[in-house]
N, C-alpha and C positions, 0 to 999 in steps of 0.2 A: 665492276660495281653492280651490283644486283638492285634489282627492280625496285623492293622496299627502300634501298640505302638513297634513293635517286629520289622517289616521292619523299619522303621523310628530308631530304635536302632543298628541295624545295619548299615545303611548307615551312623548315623552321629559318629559311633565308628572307621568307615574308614575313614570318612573326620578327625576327631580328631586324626585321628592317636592312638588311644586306644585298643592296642590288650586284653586288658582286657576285656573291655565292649564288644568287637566282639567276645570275648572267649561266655560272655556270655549270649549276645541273640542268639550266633548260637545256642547254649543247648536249649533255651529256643523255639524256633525256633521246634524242633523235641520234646520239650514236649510236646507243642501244636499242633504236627502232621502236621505242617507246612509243606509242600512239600520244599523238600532238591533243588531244582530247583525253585522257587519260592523266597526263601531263598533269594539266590544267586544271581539271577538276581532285585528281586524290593528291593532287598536291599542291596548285596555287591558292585555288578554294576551300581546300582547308585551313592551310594559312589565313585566309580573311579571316575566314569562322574564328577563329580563333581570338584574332583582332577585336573583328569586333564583340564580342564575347569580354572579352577584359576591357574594352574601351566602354561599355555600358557599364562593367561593375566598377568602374572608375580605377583599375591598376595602373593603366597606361594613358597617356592623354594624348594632343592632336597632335603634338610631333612625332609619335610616334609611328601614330597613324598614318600621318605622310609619308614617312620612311618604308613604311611597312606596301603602302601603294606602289610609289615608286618604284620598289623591288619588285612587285609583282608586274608593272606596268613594263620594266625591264625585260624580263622573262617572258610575257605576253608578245611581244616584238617579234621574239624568235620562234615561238611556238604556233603561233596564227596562223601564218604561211602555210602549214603544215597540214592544216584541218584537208582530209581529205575534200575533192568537189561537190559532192553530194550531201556531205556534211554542211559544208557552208552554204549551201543552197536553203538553208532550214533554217538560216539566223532571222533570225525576226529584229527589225526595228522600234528601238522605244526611245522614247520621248521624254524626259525626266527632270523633273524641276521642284524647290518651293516656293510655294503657293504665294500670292501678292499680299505683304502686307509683314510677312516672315522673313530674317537673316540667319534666321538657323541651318547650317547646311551640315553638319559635320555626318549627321545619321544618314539625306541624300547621296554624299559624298562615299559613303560604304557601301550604299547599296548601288551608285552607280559603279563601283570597282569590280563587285561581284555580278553584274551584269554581265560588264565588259569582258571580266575571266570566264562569266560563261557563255562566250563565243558571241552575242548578243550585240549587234552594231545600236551603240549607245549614245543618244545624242545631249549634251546636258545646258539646258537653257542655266541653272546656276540659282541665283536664288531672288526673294522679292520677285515672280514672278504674274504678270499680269493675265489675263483672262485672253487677251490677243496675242500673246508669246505661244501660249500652249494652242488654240486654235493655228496659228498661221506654220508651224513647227510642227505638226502632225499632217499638214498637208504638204508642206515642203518636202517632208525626212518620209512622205509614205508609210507614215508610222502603224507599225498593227497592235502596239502598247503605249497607253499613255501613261506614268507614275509622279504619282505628283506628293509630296509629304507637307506634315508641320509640325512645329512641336510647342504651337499655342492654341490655348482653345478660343481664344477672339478670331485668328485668322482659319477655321474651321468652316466662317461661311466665304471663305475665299475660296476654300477647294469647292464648295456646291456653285457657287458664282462660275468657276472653270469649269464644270462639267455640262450646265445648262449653256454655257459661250459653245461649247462642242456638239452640243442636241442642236441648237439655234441655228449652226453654221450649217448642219447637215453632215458633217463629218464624223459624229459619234457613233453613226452605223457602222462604219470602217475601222475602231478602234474598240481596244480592249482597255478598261481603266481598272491601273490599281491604288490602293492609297497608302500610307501608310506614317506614323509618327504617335507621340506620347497621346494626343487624347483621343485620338481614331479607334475606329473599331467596325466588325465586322457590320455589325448592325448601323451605324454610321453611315457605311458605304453602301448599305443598304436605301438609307433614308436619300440620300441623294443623288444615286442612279450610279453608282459606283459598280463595278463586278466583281471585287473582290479587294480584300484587307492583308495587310501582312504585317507581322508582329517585328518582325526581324528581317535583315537581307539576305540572310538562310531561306527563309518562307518564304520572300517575293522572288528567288531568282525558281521557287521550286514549284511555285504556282502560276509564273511565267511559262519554264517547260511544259506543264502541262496542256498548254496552247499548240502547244506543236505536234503531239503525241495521237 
């Protein structure tokens, strides 16, 4: 089975939602010596991309979505192990929540997938999240990202509320914040002490590596 037929099997086992078939080109994947990073990104992560790409244009909706996780979470299982040491020695820890006052998590819940496939030890406080969750959570988990979303513009002064709880603690020197959700913007993250906006969980896992680079 050739290198394309193996990437192309995995991405369309996460767009299907097929944890079977992602069980089984990941195997396939490390028989053919596949680099376990390689894997993951030209094919678990395009698979999300893709997700979520039609789950914004509203094709598919959250069952999907979870099916489409799971299969990747699947395949992730087998393929982690693999990241050479030097590699994994680069994963950076984030911290990822929304913001107190919000139950919207579905767009959190994509970009924490696509963290996780990219190699990215991910910790997810989950949603309604308070200004002492993300403080006490960035110190616990040694976080060097903190990513916090919303997708109302009332709870917009929750995310500045969280960022000033992390200036005040003294812990905001030690962390990178990113933001991201329907009324956010770069300028936004600007106004608040933010470092950076991401439109989609394409652009946060790609402004995340850049952290490391």
């Amino acid at each position: 089975m050739n290198k394309e037929r193996v990437l192309k099997g995995l991405e369309q086992a996460v767009v299907n939602g097929r944890k079977d078939a992602s069980v089984r080109y990941a195997n396939r994947a490390l028989k053919e010596e596949m680099p376990a990073l390689e894997a993951i990104d030209s094919g678990l992560i395009k698979g999300m991309m893709v997700v979520g790409d039609r789950y914004s244009a509203r094709k598919i909706f959250l069952p999907q979505v979870l099916l489409a996780a799971d299969a990747m979470y699947a395949a992730l299982e087998i393929l982690l192990p693999h990241i050479p040491r030097e590699e994994a020695s680069k994963r950076l820890n984030i911290v990822i929540g929304v913001v107190e006052g919000d139950v919207h998590d579905i767009g959190k819940n994509i970009v924490k997938s696509m963290f996780t496939a990219a190699g990215f030890n991910t910790f997810d406080l989950g949603k309604d999240c308070s200004d002492e969750e993300f403080v006490n959570a960035a110190k616990e988990h040694h976080a060097h990202v903190v990513a916090m979303s919303t997708l109302m513009t009332p709870t917009m002064d929750s995310m500045k509320a969280a960022v000033d709880a992390l200036v005040e603690d003294g812990c905001r020197k030690n962390v990178k914040i990113i933001i991201g959700g329907a009324p956010t913007s770069q300028e936004f993250a600007d106004e608040i002490g933010a470092d950076m906006h991401a439109i989609n969980a394409q652009e946060a896992v790609a402004k995340v590596r850049q952290l490391i680079k």
